[in-house]
C-alpha positions as CSV (number, residue, x, y, z in Angstrom):
1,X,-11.8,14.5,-21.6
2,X,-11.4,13.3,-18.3
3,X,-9.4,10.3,-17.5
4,X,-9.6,7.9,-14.9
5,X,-7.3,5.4,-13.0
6,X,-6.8,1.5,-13.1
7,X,-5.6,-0.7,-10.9
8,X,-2.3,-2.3,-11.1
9,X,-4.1,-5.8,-11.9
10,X,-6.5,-4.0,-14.8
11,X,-3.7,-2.2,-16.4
12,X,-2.2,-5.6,-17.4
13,X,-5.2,-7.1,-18.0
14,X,-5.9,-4.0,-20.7
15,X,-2.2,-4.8,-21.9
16,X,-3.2,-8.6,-22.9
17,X,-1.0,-10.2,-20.2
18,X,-1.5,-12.5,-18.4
19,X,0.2,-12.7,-14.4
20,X,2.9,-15.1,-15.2
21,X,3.8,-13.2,-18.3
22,X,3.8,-10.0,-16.8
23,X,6.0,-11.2,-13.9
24,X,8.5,-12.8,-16.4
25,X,8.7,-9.4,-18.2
26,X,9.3,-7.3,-15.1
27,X,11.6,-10.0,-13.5
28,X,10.2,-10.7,-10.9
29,X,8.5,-13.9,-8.9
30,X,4.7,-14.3,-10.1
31,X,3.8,-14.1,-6.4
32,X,5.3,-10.6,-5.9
33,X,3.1,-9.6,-8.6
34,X,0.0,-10.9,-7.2
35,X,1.3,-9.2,-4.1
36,X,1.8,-6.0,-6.3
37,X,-2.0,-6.2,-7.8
38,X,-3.6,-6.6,-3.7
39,X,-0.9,-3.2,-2.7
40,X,1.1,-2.0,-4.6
41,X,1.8,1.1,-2.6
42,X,5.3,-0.4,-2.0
43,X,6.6,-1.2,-6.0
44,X,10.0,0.3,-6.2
45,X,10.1,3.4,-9.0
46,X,12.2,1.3,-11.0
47,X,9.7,-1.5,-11.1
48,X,6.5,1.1,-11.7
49,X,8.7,2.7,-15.0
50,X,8.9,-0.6,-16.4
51,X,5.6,-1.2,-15.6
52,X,4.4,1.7,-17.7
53,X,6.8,0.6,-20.4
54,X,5.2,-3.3,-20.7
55,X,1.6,-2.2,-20.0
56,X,1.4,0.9,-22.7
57,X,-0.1,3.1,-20.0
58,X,1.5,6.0,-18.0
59,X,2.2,5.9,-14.4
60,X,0.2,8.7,-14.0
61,X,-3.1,6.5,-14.9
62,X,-2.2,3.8,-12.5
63,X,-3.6,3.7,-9.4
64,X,-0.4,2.7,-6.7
65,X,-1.8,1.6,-3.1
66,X,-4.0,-1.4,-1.7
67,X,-7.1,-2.3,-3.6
68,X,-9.6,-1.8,-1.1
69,X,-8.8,2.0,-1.2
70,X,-9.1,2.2,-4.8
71,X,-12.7,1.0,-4.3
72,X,-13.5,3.3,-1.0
73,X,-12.4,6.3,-3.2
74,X,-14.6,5.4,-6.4
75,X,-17.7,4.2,-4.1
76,X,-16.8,8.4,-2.9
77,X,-16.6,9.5,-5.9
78,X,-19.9,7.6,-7.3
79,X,-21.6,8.9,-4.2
80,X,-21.0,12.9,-4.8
């Protein structure tokens, strides 16, 4: 079965939480989130383990970087 990566933003929208609550539970500002969810190619390790821990998904499934490259490399994908 193949799997497939989400975005930081859609893994905690799969995990039922909303921005503010996810913030609270990772301890950090709401704004760094949003930050985190546009590029999140620089969320400390500690930050991306906790991450995995709230949102019930491995790191592994998690796409870490800015958005608009997570969309170039599925439009790629799509297109082969």
């Amino acid at each position: 079965m193949k799997q497939y990566l989400v975005t930081l933003e859609a893994a905690r929208v799969n995990a039922g939480l909303t921005q503010a609550d996810a913030a609270v539970k990772l301890g950090v500002h709401p704004q760094t989130l949003a930050r985190w969810e546009r590029d999140s190619s620089n969320v400390p390790y500690a930050k991306i383990c906790k991450i995995e821990e709230i949102y019930h998904i491995p790191k592994g499934l998690i796409f870490f970087g800015k958005v608009f490259e997570f969309i170039r490399k599925l439009s790629k994908e799509e297109i082969q």
